[in-house]
C-alpha positions in Angstrom: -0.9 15.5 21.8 -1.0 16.6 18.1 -4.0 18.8 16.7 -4.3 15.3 14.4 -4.4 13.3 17.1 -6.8 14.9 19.5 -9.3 15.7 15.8 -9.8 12.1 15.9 -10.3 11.2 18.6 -12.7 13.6 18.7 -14.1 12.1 15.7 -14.4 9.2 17.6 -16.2 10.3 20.3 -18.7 11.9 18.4 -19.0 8.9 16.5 -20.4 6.9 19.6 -21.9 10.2 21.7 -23.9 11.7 18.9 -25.9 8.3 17.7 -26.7 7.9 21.4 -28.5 11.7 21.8 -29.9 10.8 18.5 -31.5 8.0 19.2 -32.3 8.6 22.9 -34.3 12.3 21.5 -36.3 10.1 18.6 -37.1 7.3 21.6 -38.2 10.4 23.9 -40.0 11.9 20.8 -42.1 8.9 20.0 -43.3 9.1 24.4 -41.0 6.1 24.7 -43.4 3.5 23.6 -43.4 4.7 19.9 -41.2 1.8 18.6 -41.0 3.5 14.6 -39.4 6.5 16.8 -36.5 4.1 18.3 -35.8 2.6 15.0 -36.0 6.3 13.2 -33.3 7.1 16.1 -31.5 4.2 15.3 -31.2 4.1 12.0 -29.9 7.6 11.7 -27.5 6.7 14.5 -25.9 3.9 12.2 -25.8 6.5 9.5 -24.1 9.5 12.0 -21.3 6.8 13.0 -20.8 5.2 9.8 -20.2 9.3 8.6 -17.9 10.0 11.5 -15.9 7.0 11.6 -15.2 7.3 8.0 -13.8 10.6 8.6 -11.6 9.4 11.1 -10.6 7.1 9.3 -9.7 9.4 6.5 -7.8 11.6 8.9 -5.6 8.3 10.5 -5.0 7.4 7.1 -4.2 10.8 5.1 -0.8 8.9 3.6 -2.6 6.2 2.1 -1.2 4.6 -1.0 -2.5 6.4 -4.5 -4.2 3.3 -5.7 -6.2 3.4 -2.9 -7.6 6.9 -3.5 -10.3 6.3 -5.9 -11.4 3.5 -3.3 -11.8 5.6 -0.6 -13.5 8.3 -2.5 -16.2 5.6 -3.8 -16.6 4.6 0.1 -17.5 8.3 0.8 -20.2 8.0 -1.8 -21.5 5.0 -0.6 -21.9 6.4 3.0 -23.3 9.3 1.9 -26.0 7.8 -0.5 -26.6 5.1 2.8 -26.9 8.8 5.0 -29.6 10.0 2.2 -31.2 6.6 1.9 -32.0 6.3 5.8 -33.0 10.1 6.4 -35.3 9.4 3.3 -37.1 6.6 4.9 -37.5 8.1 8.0 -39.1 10.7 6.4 -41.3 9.4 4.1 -41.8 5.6 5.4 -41.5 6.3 9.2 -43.8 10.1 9.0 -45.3 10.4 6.0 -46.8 7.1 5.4 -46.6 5.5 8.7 -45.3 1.8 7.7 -46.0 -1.1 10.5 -43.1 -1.7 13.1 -42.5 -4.8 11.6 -42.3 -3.1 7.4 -40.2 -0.5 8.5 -37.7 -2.4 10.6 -37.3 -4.7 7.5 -36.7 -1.9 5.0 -34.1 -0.4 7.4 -32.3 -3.8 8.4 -32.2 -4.0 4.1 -31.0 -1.0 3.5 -28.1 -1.8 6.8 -27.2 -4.9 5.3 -26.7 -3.6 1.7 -24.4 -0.8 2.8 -22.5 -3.3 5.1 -21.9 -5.8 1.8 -20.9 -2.4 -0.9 -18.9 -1.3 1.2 -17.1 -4.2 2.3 -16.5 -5.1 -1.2 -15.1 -1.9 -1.9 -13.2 -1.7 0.9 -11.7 -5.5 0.6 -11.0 -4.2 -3.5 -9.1 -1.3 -1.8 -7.3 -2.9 0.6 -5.8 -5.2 -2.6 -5.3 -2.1 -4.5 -3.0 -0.5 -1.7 -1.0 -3.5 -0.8 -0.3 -4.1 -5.0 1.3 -0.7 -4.5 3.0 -1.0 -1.6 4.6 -4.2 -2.9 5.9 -2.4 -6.4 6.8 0.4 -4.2 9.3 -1.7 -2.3 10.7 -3.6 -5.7 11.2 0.0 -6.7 13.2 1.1 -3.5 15.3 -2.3 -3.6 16.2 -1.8 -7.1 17.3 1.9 -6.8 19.5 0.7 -3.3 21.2 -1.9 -5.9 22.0 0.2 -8.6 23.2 3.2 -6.1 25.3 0.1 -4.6 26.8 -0.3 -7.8 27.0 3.4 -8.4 29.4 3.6 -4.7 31.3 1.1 -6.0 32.8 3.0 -9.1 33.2 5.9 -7.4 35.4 4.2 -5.2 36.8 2.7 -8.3 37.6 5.5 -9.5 39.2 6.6 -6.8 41.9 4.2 -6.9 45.2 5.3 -8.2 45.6 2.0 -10.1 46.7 2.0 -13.8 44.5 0.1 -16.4 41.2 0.4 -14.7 39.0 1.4 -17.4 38.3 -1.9 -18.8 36.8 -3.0 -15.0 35.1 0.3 -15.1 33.2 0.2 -18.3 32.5 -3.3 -16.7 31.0 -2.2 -13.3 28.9 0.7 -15.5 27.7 -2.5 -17.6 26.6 -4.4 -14.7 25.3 -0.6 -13.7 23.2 -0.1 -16.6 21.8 -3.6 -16.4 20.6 -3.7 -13.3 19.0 0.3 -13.7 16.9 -0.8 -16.4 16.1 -4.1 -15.1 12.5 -5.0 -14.2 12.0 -4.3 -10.4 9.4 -6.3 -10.1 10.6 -9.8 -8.7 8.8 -13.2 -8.3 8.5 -15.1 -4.9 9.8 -18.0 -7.1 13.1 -15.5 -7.4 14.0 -14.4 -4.3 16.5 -16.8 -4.0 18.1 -15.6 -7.4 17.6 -11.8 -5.8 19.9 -12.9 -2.6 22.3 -15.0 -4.6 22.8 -11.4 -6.5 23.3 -9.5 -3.7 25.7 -11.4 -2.2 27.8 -11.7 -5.8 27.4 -7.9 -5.5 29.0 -7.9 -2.2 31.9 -10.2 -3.3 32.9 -7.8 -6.1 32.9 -4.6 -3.5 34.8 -7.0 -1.4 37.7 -7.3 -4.3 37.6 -3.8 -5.5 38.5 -2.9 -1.9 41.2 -5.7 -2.4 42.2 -4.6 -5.3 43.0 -0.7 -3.5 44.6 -2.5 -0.8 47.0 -4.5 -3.1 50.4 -4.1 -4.9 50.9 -3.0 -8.0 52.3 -6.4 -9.2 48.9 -7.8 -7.8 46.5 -5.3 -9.8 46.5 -7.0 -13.2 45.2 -10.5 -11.4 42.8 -9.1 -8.9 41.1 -7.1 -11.6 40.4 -10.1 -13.9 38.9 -11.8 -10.8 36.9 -8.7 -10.4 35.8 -8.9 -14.2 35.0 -12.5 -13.6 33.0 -11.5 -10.9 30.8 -8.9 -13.2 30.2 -11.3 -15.7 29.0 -13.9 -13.1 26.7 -11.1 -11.7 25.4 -10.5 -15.7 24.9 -13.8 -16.2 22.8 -14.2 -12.9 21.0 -11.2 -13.8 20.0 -12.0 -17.3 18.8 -15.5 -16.3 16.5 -13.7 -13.3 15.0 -11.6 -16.1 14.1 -14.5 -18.4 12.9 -16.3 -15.6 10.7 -13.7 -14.3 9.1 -12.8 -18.0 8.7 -16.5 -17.8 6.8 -16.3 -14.3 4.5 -13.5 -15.3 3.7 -14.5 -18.5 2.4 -17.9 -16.8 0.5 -16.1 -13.8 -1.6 -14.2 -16.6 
């Protein structure tokens, strides 16, 4: 088991054992029938576990996406100003000025339910954040394996002793440049469109491996085919673009 591994998990052991002496010593405190003691106990047993859980959960999740960063820093700061908040009122409300069972249970139950919805919220915001990321993340990733699909392509291109290629390579570095400064980001309206390009892209690796495997009285013919095939990939592409500038500009 990994030091990582066995960290939280003793994280999470503490998280449950530690509330449990703590409330158990404030119950004994109180001679067991003080019930301000038990809800003293309890109360900074909620606080203890909501500390220790959120450090587990820091540790399970120590590759979390940037964007959620600043989200998990602001739920640190709104466990540790909840961890203040309790140990405050059991200081002053439950010791110092002695509220009725009834007053001080409130107050605490308040204070529970308010860190409960804040962080919630935050964490819910977070969450969006993260997946946001992760999902331009993955356009990013697709587009790069497209354009170093293209890029394989040429070089095989170019490895082809066929005379009069340069016209289909300047063509294939077109269709590379296009698709390299592209916008990654895609629509679910496009996916479709995204497919219908991948599998144009396959047909034109498809005839520049025919085009290797051909005669010489063959190349001229197979490489206009292939040229036809760029410019139905260009075409493709350019109406993709227009239709997703189209799609975002209506989703804002």
């Amino acid at each position: 088991m990994s030091t990582r591994t066995t960290s939280r998990n003793q994280l999470w052991l503490a998280a449950v054992v530690l509330p449990i002496v703590t409330i158990l010593l404030f119950g004994f405190t109180g001679g067991m029938v003080q019930l301000n003691s038990w809800i003293s106990g309890i109360a900074l047993g909620c606080a203890e576990a909501a500390i220790f859980i959120f450090i587990g959960f820091l540790i399970h999740r120590r590759n979390a996406a940037s964007a959620a960063v600043p989200f998990f820093i602001a739920s640190g700061a709104i466990i540790g100003i909840y961890a203040v908040s309790v140990l405050l009122e059991v200081i002053l409300l439950g010791y110092l000025f002695k509220l009725p069972v009834s007053s001080y249970m409130m107050i605490h139950l308040i204070t529970l339910l308010v860190f409960f919805v804040v962080l919630g919220l935050v964490a819910l915001v977070g969450k969006y954040a993260g997946t946001h990321e992760q999902r331009e993340t993955d356009h990013l990733t697709g587009k790069r394996e497209i354009v170093d699909w293209i890029g394989s392509i040429r070089r095989k291109l170019s490895q082809m002793p066929v005379e009069n290629i340069q016209a289909l390579d300047r063509q294939v570095a077109e269709l590379e440049e296009t698709l390299r400064y592209s916008d990654p980001i895609t629509h679910s309206s496009l996916v479709e469109v995204e497919h219908l390009i991948q599998q144009k892209i396959a047909m034109l690796e498809d005839q520049v491996a025919l085009i290797g495997g051909s005669q010489k009285e063959q190349h001229h013919e197979l490489t206009e085919q292939a040229v036809h095939i760029i410019r139905d990939i260009l075409r493709t592409v350019q109406d993709r673009n227009t239709a997703l500038l189209k799609a975002k500009a209506g989703s804002t």
